[in-house]
C-alpha positions as CSV (number, residue, x, y, z in Angstrom):
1,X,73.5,100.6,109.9
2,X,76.0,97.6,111.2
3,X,76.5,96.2,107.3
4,X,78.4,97.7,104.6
5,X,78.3,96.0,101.5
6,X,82.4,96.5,99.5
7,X,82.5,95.3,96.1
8,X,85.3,93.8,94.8
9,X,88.3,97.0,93.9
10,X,85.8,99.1,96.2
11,X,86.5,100.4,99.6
12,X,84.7,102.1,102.5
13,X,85.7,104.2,105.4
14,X,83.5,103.3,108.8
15,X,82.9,105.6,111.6
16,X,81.8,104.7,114.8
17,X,80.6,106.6,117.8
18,X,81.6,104.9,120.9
19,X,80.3,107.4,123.2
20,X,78.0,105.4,124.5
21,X,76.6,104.5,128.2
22,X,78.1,100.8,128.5
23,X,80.2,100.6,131.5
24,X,83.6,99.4,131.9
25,X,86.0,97.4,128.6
26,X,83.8,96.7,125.7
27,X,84.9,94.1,123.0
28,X,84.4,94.6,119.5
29,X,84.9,92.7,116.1
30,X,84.9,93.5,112.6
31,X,84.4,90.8,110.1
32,X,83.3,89.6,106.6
33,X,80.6,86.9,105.6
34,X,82.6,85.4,102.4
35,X,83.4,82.0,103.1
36,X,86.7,82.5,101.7
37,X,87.8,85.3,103.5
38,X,86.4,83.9,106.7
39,X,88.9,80.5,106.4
40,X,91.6,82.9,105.8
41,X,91.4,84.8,108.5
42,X,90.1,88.2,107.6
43,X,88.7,89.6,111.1
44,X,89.8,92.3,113.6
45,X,88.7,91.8,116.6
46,X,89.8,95.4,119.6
47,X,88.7,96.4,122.8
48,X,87.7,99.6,123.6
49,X,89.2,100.7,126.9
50,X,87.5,102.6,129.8
């Protein structure tokens, strides 16, 4: 699963496995799809390092 759905005064906790075969720096991003929180900037964008 890549989506979680958090309701407003909910929260979730995300795990991710990043043992995986990709060689080299690998960019990732974490974001939301409400227009509003979009325009105000609510997105983290890291880099896992080799």
């Amino acid at each position: 699963m890549d989506t979680v759905h958090v309701w407003p005064g909910e929260s979730a906790r995300v795990a991710i496995d990043f043992a995986h075969p990709l060689v080299g720096d690998q960019d990732h991003v974490f974001h939301c799809h409400s227009h509003e929180h979009a325009e105000a900037g609510v997105m983290l964008r890291f880099t896992v390092k080799a």
